[in-house]
RODOTOR-641067 format. One line per field, with one value per residue (C-alpha): residue number from 1; x, y, z. Coordinates in pm, whole numbers, plus 32768, in hexadecimal, padded with zeros to 4 digits. Layout:
N
nuvo = c(NUM_...)
u = c(X_...)
v = c(Y_...)
w = c(Z_...)
This chain:
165
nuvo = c(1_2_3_4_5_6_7_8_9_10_11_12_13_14_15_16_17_18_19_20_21_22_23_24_25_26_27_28_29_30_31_32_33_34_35_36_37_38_39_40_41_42_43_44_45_46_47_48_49_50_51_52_53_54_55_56_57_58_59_60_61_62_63_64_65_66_67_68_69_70_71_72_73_74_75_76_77_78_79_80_81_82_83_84_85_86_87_88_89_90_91_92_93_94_95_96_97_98_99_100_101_102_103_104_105_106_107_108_109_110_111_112_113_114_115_116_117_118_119_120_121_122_123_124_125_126_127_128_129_130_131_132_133_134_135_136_137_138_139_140_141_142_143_144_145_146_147_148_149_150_151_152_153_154_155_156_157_158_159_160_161_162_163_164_165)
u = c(F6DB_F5BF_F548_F48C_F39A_F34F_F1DF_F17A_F031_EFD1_EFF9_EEEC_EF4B_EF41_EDED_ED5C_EDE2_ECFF_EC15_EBEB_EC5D_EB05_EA1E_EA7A_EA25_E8E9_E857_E811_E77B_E69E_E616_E5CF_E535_E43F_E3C9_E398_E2A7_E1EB_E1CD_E147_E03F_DFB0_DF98_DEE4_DDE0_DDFA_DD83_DC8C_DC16_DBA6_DB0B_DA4E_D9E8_D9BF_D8ED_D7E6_D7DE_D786_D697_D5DC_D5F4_D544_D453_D3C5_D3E6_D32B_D21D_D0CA_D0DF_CFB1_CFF0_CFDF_CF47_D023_D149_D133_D27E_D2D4_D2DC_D27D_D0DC_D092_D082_D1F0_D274_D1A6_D2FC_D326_D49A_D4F4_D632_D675_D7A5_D863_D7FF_D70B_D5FC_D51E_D3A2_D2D2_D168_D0D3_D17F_D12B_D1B3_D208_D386_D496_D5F1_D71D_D78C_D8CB_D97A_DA17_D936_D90E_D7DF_D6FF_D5E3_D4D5_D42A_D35D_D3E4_D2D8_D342_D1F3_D0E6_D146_D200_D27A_D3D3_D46D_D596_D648_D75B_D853_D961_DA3E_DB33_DC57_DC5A_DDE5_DE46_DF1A_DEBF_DF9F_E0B0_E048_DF96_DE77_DD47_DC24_DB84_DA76_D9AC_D864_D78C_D670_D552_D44B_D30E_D24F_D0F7_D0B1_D0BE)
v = c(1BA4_1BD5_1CF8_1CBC_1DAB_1E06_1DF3_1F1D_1EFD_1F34_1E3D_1D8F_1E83_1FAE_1F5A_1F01_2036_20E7_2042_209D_2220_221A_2175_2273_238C_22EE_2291_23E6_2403_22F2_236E_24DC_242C_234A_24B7_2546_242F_244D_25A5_257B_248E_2556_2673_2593_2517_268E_26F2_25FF_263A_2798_274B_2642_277E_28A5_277C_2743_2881_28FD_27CD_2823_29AA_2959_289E_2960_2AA5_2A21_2B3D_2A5D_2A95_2BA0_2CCA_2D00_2E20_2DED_2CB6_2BF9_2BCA_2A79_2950_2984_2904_27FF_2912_2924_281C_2706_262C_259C_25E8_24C9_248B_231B_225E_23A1_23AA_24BD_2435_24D4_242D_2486_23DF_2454_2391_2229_213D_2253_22B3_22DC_2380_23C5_2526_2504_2411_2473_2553_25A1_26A1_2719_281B_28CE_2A27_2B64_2C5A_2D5F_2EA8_2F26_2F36_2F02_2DD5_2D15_2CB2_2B57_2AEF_29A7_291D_281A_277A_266E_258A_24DA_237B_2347_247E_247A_25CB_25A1_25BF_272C_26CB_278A_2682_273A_27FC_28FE_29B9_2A77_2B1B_2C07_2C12_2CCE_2C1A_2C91_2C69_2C34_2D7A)
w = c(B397_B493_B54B_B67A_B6BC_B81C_B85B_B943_BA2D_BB7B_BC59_BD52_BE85_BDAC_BD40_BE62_BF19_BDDD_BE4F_BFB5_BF4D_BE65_BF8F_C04E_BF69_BF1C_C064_C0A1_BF3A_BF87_C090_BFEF_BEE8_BFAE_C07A_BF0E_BECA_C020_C000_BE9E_BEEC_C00C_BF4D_BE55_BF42_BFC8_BE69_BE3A_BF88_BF0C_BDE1_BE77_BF69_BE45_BD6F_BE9F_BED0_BD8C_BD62_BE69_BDFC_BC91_BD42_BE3A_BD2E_BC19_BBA4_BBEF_BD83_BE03_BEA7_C023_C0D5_C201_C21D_C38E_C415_C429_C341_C1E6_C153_C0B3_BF56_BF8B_BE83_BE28_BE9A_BFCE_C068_C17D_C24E_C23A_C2BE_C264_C106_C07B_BFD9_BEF4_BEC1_BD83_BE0A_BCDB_BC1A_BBDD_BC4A_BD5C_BD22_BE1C_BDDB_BEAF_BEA0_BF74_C052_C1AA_C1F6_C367_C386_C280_C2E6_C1D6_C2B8_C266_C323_C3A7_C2A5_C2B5_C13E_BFF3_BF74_C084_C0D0_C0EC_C15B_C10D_C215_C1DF_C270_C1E3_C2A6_C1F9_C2C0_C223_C2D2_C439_C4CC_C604_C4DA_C4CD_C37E_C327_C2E7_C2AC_C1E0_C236_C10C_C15B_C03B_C060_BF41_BF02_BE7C_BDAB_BD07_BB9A_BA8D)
């Protein structure tokens, strides 16, 4: 004697009805998903935009701080002396670049990229070690700010130089 055993399954309409149930719960999961990972990479290139911005910054800082600069009776307002750092600080094709001419063979480093203005001033505070201030702006060139994305980022640092001990 033989049993037959009924084989239970789905059949081809009941899957593919599964099928169109689960596209529909996932298209919106797709979606959510793909914003995550936008919004994750420009808060990446956010992040790096600011450390490319606090590492200049500093940079420069150190530089223009170290304790072998001569004291001035009275700062002029306006752009820093020659005394200031012995590097060279250029804006070229939006990059910073730093220049060491003492060095030989003379070498040239890029501080940040992006950058859109870069300024190095004394302002007029009267005797004593002079002020300078160091002014930098960076530009993100991946950034769509008619999105309502913010794109730059604006640091300013004031230092006081001073002369060695």
């Amino acid at each position: 004697m033989t049993i037959l055993r009924i084989a239970r399954g789905f059949t081809l309409l009941e899957l593919l009805i599964g099928l169109a149930i689960a596209a529909i719960v996932m298209l919106p999961l797709s979606d959510m998903l793909r914003t995550g990972a936008d919004s994750a990479r420009f808060v990446r290139a956010n992040l790096d935009q600011n450390a490319d911005a606090r590492f200049a910054m500093g940079r420069i800082a150190a530089q223009t701080t170290l304790p072998d600069r001569p004291k001035q009776g009275a700062a002029n307002a306006g752009n820093p002396p020659a005394w200031v750092a012995p590097l060279q600080y250029a804006l070229t094709n939006g990059a910073l670049v730093e220049t060491d001419p003492d060095a030989k063979p003379v070498r040239k480093s890029v501080l940040a990229t992006g950058v859109r203005s870069f300024e190095l001033r004394i302002p007029d505070v009267g005797t004593g070690y002079p002020l300078l201030r160091i002014d930098l702006v960076l530009d993100r060139p991946d950034c769509d700010a008619a999105d309502g994305q913010d794109c730059t980022v604006a640091l300013s640092r004031t230092v006081r130089l001073r002369a060695a001990p």
